[in-house]
LUMMARVO-654764 format. One record per atom (N, C-alpha, C): residue number from 1; residue in one letter; atom name; x, y, z. Coordinates in steps of 0.05 Angstrom, whole numbers, plus 5000, padded with zeros to 4 digits. Layout:
REM residues N
 pos code site   xx   yy   zz
 NUM    A   CA    X    Y    Z
...
REM end
This chain:
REM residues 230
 pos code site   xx   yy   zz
   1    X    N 5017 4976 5000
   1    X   CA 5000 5000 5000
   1    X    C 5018 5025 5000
   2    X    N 5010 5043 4982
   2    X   CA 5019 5069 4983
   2    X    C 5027 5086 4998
   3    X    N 5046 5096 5016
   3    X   CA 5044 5117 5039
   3    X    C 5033 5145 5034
   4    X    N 5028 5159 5053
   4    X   CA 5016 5186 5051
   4    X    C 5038 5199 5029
   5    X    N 5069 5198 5029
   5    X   CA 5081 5207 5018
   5    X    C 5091 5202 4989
   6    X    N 5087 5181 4987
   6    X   CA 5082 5167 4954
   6    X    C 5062 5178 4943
   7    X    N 5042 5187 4956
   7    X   CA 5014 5196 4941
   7    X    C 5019 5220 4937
   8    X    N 5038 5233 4955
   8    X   CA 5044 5267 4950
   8    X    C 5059 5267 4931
   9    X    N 5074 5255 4930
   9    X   CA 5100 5247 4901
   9    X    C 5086 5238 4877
  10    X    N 5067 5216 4875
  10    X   CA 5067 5219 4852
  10    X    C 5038 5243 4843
  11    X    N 5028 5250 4857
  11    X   CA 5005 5280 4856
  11    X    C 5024 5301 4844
  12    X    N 5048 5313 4851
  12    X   CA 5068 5342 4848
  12    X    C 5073 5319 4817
  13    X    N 5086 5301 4814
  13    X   CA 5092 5290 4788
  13    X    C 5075 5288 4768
  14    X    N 5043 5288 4771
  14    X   CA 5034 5287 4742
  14    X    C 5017 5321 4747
  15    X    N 5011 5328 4774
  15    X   CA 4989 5354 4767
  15    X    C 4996 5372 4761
  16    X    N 4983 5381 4737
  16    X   CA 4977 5410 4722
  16    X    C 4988 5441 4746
  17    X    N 4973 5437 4765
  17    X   CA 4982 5453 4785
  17    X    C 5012 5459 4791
  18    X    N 5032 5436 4788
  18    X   CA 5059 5440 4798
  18    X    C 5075 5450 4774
  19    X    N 5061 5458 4741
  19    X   CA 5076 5470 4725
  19    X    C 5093 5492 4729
  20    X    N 5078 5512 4740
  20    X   CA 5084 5547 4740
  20    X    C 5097 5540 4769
  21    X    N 5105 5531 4777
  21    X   CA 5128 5530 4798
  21    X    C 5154 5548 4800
  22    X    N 5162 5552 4813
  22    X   CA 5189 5577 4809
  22    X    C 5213 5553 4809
  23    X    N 5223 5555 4797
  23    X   CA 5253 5541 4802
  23    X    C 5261 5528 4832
  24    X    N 5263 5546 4846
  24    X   CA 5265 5547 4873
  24    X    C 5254 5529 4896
  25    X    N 5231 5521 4879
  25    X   CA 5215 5515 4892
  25    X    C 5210 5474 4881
  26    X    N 5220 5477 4860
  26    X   CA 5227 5454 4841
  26    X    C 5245 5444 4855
  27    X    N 5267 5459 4861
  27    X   CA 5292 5450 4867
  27    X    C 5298 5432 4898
  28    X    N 5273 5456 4912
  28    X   CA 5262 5445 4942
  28    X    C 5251 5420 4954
  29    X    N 5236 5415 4932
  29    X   CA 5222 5396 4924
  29    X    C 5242 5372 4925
  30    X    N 5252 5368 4899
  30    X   CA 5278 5349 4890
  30    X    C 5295 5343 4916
  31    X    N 5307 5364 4935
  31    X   CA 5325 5364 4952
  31    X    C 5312 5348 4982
  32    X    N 5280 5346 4982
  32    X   CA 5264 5338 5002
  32    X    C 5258 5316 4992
  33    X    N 5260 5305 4972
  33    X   CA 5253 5280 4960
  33    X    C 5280 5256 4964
  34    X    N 5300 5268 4961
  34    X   CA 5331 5256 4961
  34    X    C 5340 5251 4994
  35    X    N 5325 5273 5010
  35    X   CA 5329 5273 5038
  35    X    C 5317 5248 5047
  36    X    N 5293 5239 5039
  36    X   CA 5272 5229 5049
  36    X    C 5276 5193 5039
  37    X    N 5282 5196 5016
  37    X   CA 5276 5166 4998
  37    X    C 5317 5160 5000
  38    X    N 5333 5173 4995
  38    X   CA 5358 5159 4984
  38    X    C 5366 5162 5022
  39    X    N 5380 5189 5020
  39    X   CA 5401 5201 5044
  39    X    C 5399 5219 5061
  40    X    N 5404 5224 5076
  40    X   CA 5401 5248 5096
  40    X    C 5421 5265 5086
  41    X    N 5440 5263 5078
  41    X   CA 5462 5279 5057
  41    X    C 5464 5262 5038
  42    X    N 5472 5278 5021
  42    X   CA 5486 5285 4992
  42    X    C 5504 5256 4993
  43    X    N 5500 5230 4967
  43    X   CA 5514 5209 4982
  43    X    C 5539 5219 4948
  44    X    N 5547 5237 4939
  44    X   CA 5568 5235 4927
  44    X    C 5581 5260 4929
  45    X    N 5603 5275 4920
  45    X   CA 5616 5297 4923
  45    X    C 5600 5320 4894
  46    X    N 5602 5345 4903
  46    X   CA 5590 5370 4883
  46    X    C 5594 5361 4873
  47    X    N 5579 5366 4843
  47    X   CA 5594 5371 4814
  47    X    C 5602 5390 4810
  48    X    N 5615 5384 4788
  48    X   CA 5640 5405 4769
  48    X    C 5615 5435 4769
  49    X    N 5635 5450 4773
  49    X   CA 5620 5480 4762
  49    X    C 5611 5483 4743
  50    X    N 5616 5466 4720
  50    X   CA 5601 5456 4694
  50    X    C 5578 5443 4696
  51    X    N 5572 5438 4718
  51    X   CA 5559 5419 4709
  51    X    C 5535 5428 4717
  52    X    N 5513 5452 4714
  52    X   CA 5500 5476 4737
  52    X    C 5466 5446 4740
  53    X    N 5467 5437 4723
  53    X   CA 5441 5424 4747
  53    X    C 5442 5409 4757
  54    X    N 5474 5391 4754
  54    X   CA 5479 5369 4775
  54    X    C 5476 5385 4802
  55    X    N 5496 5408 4805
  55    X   CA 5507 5434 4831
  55    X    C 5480 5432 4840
  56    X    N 5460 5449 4821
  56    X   CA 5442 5459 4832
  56    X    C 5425 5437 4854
  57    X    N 5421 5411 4838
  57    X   CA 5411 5393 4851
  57    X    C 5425 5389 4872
  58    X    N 5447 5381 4875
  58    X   CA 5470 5374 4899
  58    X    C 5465 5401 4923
  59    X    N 5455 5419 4914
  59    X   CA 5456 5434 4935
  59    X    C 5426 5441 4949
  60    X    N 5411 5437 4926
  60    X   CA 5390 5432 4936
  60    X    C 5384 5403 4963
  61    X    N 5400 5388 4952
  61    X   CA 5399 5363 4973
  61    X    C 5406 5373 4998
  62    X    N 5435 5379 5001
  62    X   CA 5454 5390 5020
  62    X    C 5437 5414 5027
  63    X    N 5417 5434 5021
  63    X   CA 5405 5451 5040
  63    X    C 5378 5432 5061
  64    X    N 5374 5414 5043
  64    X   CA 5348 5396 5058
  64    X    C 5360 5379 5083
  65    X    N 5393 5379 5084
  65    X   CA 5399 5365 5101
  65    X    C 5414 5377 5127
  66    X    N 5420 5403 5118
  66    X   CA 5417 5429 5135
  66    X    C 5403 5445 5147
  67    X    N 5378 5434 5137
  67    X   CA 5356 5450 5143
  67    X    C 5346 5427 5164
  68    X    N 5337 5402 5158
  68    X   CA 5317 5381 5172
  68    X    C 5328 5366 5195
  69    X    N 5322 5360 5223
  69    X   CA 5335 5343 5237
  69    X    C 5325 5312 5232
  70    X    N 5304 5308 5214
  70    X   CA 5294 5280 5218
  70    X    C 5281 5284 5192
  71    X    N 5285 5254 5179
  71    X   CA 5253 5251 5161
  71    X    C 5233 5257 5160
  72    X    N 5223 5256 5185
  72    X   CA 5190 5265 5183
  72    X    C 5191 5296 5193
  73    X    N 5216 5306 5197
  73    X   CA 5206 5343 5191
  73    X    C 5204 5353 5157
  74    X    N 5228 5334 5154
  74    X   CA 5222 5339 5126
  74    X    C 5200 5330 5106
  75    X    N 5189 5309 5108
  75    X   CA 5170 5291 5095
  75    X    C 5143 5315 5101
  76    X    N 5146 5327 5129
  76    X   CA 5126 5357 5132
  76    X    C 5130 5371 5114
  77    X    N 5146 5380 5108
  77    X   CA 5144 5403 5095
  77    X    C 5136 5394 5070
  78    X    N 5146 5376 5062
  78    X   CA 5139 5356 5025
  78    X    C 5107 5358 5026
  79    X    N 5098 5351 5040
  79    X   CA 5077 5351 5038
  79    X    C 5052 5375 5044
  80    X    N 5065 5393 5057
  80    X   CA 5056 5415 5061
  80    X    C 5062 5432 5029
  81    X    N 5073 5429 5021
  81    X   CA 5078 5439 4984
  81    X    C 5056 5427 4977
  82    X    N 5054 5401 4975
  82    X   CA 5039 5385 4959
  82    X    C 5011 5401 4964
  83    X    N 5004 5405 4987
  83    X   CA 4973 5410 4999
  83    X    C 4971 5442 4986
  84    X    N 4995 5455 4984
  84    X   CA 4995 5486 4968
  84    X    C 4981 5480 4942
  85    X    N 4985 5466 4931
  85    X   CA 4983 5461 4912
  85    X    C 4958 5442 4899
  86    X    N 4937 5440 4916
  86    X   CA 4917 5427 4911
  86    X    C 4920 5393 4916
  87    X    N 4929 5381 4926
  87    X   CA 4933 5352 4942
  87    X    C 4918 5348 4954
  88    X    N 4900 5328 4953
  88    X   CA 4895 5318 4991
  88    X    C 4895 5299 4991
  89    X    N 4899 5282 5028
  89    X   CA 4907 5259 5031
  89    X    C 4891 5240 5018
  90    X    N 4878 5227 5011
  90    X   CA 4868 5200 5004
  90    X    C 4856 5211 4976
  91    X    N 4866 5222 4963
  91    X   CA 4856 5231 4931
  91    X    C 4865 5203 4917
  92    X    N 4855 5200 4903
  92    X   CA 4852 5176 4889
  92    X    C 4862 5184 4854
  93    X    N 4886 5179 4851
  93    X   CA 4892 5187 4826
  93    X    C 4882 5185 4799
  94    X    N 4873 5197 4778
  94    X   CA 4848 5199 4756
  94    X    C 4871 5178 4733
  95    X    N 4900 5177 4735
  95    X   CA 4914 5172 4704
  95    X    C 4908 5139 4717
  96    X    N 4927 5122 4692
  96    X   CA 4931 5101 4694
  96    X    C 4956 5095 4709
  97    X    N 4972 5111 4713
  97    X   CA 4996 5107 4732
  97    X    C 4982 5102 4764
  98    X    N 4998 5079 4775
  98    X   CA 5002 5078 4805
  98    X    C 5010 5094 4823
  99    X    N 5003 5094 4840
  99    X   CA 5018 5118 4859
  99    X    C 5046 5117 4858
 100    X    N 5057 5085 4866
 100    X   CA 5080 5077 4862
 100    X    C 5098 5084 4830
 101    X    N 5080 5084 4802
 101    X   CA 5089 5090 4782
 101    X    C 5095 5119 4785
 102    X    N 5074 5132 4799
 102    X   CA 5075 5171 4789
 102    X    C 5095 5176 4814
 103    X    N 5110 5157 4834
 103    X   CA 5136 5168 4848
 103    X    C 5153 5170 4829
 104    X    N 5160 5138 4814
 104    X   CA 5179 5141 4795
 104    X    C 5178 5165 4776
 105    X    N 5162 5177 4765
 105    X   CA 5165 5195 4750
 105    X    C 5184 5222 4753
 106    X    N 5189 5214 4790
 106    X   CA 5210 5233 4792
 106    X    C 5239 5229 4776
 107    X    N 5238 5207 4773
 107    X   CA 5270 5198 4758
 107    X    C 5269 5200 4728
 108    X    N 5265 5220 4728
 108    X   CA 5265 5227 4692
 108    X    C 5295 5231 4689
 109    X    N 5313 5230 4704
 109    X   CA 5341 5235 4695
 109    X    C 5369 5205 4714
 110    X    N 5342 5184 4719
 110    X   CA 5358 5162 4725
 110    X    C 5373 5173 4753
 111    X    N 5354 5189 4771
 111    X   CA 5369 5198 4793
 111    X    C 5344 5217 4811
 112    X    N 5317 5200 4813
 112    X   CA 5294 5204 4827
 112    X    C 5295 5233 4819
 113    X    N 5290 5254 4802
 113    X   CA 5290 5281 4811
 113    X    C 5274 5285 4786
 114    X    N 5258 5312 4800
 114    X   CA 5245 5323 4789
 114    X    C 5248 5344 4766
 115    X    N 5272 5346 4760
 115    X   CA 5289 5357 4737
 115    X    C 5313 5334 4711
 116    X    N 5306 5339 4699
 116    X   CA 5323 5317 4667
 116    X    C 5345 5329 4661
 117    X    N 5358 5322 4651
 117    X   CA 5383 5329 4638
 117    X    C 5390 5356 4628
 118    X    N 5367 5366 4613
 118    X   CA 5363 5387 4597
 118    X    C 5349 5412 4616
 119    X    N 5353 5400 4641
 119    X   CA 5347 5430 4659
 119    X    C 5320 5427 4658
 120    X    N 5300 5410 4656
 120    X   CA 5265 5417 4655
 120    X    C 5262 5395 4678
 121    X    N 5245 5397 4693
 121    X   CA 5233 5392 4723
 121    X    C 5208 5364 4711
 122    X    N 5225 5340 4714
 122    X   CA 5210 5312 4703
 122    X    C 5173 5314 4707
 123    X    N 5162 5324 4691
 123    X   CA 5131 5310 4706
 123    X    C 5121 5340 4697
 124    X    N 5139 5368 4708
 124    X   CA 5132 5387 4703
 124    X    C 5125 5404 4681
 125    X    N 5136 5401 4665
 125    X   CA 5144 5408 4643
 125    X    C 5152 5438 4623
 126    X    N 5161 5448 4642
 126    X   CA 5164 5476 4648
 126    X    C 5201 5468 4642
 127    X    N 5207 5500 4636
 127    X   CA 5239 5492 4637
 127    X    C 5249 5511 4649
 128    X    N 5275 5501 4671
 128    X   CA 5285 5511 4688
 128    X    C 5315 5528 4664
 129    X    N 5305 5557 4668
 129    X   CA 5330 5575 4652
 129    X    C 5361 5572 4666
 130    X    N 5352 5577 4702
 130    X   CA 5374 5589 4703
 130    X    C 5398 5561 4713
 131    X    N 5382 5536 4697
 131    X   CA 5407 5519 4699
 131    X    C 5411 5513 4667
 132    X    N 5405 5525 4649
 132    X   CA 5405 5517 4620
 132    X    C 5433 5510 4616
 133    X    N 5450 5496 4607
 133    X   CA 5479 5493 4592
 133    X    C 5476 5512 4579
 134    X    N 5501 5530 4572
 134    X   CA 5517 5543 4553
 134    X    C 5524 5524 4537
 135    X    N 5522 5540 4508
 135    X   CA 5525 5526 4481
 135    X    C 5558 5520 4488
 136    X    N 5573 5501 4472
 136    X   CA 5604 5498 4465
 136    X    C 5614 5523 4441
 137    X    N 5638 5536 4464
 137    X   CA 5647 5551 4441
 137    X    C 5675 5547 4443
 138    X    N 5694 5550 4419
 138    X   CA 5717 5545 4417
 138    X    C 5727 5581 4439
 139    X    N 5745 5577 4458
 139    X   CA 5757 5580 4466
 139    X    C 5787 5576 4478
 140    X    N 5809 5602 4454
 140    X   CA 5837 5597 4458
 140    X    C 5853 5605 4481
 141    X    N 5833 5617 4499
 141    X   CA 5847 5630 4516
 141    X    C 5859 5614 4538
 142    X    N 5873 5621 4563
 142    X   CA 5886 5608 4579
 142    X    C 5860 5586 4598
 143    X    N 5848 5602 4594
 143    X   CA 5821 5581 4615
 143    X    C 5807 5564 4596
 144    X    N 5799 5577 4573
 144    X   CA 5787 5554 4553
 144    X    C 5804 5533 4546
 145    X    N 5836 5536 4553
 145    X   CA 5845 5517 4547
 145    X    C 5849 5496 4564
 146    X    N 5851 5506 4587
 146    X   CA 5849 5491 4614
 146    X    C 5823 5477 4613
 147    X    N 5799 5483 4608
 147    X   CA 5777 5467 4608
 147    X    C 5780 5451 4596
 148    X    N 5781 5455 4565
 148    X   CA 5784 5438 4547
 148    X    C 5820 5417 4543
 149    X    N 5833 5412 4568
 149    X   CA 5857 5395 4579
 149    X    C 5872 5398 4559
 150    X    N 5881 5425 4543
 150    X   CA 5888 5427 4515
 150    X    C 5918 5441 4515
 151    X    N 5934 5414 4531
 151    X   CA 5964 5426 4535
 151    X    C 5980 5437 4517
 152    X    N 5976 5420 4493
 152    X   CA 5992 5438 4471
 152    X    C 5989 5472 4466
 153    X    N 5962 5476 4470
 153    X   CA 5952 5495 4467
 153    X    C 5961 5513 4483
 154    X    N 5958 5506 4517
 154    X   CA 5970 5523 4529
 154    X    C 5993 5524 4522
 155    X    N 6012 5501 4514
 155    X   CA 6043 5516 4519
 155    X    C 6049 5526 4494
 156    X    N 6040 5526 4461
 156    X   CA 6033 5546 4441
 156    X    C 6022 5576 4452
 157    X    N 6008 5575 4469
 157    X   CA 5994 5613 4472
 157    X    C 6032 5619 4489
 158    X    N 6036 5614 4511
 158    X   CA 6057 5621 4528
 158    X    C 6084 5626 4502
 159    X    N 6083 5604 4487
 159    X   CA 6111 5613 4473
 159    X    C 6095 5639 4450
 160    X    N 6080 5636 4442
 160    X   CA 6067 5661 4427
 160    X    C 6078 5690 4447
 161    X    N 6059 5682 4462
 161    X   CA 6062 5702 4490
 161    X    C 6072 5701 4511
 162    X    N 6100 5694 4511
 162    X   CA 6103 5690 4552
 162    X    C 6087 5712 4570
 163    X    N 6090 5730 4560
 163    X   CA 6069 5751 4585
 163    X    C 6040 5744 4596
 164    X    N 6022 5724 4580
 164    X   CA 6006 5714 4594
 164    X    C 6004 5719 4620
 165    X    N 5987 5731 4640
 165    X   CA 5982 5721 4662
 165    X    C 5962 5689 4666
 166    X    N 5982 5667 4671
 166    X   CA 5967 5647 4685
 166    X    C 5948 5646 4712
 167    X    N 5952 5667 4721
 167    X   CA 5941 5671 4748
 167    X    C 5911 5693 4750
 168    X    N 5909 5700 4716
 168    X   CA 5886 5717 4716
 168    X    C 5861 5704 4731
 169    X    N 5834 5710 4718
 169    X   CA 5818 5702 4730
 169    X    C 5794 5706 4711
 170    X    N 5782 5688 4711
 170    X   CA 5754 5691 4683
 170    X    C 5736 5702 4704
 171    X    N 5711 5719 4683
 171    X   CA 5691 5732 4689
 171    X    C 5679 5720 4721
 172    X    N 5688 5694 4723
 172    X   CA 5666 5681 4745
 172    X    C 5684 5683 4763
 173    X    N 5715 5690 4759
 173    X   CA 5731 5684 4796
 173    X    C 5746 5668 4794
 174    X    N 5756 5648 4768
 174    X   CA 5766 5622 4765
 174    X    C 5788 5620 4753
 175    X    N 5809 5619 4775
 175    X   CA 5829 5614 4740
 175    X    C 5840 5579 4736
 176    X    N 5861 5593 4711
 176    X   CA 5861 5568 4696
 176    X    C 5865 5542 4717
 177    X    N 5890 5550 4736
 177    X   CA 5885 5534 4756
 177    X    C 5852 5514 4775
 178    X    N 5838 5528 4774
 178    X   CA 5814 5523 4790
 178    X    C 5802 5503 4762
 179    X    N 5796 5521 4746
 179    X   CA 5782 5502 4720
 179    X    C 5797 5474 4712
 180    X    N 5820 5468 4711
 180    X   CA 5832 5450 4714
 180    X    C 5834 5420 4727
 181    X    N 5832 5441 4753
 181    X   CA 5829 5424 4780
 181    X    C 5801 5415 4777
 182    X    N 5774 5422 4776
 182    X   CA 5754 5415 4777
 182    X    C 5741 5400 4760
 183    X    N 5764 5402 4727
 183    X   CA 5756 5383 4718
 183    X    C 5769 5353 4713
 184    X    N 5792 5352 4723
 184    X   CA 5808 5338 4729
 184    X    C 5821 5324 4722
 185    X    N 5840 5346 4703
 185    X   CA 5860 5355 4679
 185    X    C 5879 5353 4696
 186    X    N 5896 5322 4697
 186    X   CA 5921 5337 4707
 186    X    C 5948 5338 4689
 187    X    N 5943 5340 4670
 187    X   CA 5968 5347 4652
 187    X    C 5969 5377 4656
 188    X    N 5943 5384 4665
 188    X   CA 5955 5421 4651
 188    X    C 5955 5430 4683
 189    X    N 5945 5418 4709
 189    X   CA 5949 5424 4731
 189    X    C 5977 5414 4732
 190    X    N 5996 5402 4727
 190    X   CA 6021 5388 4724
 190    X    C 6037 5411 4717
 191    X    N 6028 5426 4685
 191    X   CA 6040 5448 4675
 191    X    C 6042 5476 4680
 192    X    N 6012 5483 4696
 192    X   CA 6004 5504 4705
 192    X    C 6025 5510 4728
 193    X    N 6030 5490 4756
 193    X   CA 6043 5478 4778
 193    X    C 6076 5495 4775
 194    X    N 6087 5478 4739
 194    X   CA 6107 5483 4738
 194    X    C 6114 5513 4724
 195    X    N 6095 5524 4724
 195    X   CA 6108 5546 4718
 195    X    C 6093 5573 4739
 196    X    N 6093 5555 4764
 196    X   CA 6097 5566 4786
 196    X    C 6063 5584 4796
 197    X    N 6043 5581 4789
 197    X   CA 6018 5591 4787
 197    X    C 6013 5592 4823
 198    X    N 5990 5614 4825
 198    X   CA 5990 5616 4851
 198    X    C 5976 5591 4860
 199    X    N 5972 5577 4883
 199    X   CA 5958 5556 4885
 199    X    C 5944 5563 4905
 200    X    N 5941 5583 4915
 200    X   CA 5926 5595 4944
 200    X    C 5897 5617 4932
 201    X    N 5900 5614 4906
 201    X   CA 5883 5644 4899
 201    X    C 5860 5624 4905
 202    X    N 5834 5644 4917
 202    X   CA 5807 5628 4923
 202    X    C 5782 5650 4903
 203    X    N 5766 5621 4890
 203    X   CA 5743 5635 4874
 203    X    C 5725 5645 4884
 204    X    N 5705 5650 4879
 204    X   CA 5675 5676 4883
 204    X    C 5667 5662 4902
 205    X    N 5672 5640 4915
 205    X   CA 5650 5623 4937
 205    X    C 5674 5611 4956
 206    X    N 5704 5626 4952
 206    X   CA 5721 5621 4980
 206    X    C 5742 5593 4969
 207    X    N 5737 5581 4949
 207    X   CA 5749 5558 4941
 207    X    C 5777 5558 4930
 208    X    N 5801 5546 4947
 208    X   CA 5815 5539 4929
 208    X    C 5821 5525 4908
 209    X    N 5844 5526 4892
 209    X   CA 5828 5497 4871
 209    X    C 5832 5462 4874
 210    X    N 5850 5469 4901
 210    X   CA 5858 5445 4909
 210    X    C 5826 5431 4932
 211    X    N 5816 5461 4939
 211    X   CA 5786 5445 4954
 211    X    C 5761 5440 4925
 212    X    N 5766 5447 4901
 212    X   CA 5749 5436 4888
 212    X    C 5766 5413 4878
 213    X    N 5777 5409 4873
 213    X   CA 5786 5385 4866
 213    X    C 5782 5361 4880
 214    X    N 5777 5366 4906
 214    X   CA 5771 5348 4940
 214    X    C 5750 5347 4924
 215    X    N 5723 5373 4928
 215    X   CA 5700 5365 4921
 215    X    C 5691 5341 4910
 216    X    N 5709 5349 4881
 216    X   CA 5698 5336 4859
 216    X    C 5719 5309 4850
 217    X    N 5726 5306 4878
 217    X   CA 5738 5270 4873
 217    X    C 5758 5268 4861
 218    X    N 5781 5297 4857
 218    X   CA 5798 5280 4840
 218    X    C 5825 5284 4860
 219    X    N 5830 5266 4873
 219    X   CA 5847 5246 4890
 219    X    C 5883 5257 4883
 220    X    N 5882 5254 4854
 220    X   CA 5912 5250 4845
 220    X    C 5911 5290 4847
 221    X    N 5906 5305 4836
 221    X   CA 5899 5327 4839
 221    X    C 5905 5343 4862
 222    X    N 5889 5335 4885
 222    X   CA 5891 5348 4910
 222    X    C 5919 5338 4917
 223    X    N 5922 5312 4915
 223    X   CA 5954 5304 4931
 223    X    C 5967 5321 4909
 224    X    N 5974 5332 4885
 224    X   CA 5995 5347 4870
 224    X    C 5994 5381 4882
 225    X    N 5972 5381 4895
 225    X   CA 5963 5411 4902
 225    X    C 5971 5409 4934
 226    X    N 5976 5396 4942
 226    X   CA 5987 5395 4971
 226    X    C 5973 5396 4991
 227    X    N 5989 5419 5004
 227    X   CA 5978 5432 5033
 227    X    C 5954 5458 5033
 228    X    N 5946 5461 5003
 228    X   CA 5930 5481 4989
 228    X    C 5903 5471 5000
 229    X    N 5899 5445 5012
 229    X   CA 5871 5439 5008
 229    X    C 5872 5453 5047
 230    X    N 5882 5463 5057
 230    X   CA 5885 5474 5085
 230    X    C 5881 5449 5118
REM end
């Protein structure tokens, strides 16, 4: 038999009502759902800064697990959305899906959540902007090349230019170092290293690049980055 909270799950998953949702609120959702059914935290490390709706989701979890001391404070509030939203307990669902089917519908991205791949909120069908991917653009510069692990390239711009600053910083706070590290490039963190880059500079959210590299699991990385991870 169905729990009170299966029925709230799969109700927010097929009704009309949970379209016009704010992002925010999508995201709240997802992060109370992950609290409740998988973990009380977050059971893998951030993703890459690339990667904005894995983050977004990951932090959405990690606020539900900062926020709740127990399941059933949280499983309150899930269901207090649900009831915003036109729910009530023993509604009897109109589709052909099971209660148990319209939970699953949260996993439109093979990871129970109410958001797909493409940034749109599974069930909802609305699309979430402010996690859209950026198109691929060729970028030669010192960070595009660091993203794209494109050693030759870097050590072509430097002999073009030794004056490069390696230690600049792209629009977001990041330099080539950080992008590197997070994606977990270590030929050009190897190269970057050797031609002496600061390894202490911290991005827009306090990060060195040796603590995103922790983040984001890459092991060989952080041990080449040292005592940087503090």
């Amino acid at each position: 038999m169905a729990s009170v909270f299966d029925a709230a799950a799969a109700y927010l998953s097929t009704s009309p009502s949970a379209s016009n949702l704010p992002s925010s609120t999508k995201l709240e959702l997802y992060g109370l759902f992950k609290y409740i059914t998988v973990s009380t935290t977050p059971t893998t490390p951030r993703p890459s800064i690339f990667d904005f709706t894995g983050r977004a989701k990951w932090d959405a979890w990690s606020a539900a697990s900062n926020t709740y001391s127990t399941k059933a404070d949280a499983e309150g509030r899930y269901l207090e959305v649900a009831r915003s939203l036109g729910w009530t307990e023993g509604v009897v669902l109109t589709d052909t899906a099971s209660t148990e089917a319209g939970t699953e519908n949260w996993d439109s991205d093979d990871d129970d959540s109410p958001i797909n791949s493409r940034g749109e909120p599974g069930g909802f069908g609305t699309s979430v902007s402010s996690m859209a991917q950026p198109e691929e653009e060729i970028d030669n510069s010192v960070h595009g090349l660091a993203v794209s692990n494109n050693l030759q390239g870097l050590a072509s711009l430097l002999q073009g230019d030794p004056s490069v600053d390696l230690n600049a910083r792209d629009p977001f706070g990041y330099t080539a170092l950080h992008l590197a590290a997070d994606r977990g490039h270590v030929p050009v963190v190897k190269f970057l290293l050797e031609r002496n880059v600061d390894r202490d500079i911290k991005d827009e959210d306090d990060f060195t690049a040796a603590e995103l590299a922790q983040a984001a699991g890459h092991e060989t990385i952080v041990q080449l980055l040292g005592s940087s991870t503090g």
